[in-house]
C-alpha positions, 0 to 999 in steps of 0.5 A: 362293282363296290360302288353298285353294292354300296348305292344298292345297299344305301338305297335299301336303307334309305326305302326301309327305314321308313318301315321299320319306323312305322312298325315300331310306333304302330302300339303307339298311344299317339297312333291309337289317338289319330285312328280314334280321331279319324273315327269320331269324326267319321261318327259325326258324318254319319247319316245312319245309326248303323254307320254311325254304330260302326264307328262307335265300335271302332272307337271303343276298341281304340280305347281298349287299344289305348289304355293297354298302350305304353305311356308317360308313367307321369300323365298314365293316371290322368289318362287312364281317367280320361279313356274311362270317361271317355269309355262311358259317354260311347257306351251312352252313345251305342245304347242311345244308337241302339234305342234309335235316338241320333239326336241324344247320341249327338249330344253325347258325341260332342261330349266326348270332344270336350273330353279331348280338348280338355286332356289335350291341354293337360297333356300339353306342357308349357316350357316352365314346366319343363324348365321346373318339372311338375305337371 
């Protein structure tokens, strides 16, 4: 009997720990960022304005989701920087949407993603900085 209820309550460890991990990283800037990736690159696919219009209004909660997030208090001015300029080309992009202009709205699409490889590299650090500290 002790060897059921110890396999039984193992087992309910084993299943919900996953779970309870999840539940604390869902407020995660890192979770936020994949959800708003996934979203940009719905943008790009999408055919129509109105698709594409959805997802720019995905992305812009997702900004808002982010700049409310937890995040490293050494990086949080470099960020906050960043979702403002990235903010400001998807409000270009909606009013080019709303005006009926894909083209312009792609532009300003492939805008914002030089924006993320630009951030991603800063967000990056080298071993030396580690090693040394510093940004």
């Amino acid at each position: 009997m002790k060897y059921l209820v110890v396999t039984l309550l193992g087992w309910m460890l084993c299943v919900s720990a996953p779970v309870w991990a999840y539940g604390a990283q869902t407020g995660s800037l890192e979770v936020i960022m994949k959800t708003f990736s996934f979203q940009y690159r719905q943008a790009v696919e999408a055919q129509t304005v109105e698709q594409r219009l959805r997802h720019v209004h995905e992305m812009q909660a997702g900004i808002l989701a982010a700049q409310q997030a937890p995040m490293r208090e050494d990086m949080a001015e470099t960020f906050v920087e960043g979702f403002q300029k990235v903010a400001a080309k998807l409000d270009g992009i909606e009013q080019a949407l709303l005006a009926g202009d894909m083209v312009s709205a792609e532009q300003k699409l492939q805008q914002i993603d030089r924006l993320r490889v630009e951030y991603h590299r800063l967000r990056k650090r080298s071993f030396w900085q580690w090693l040394f500290g510093g940004r």
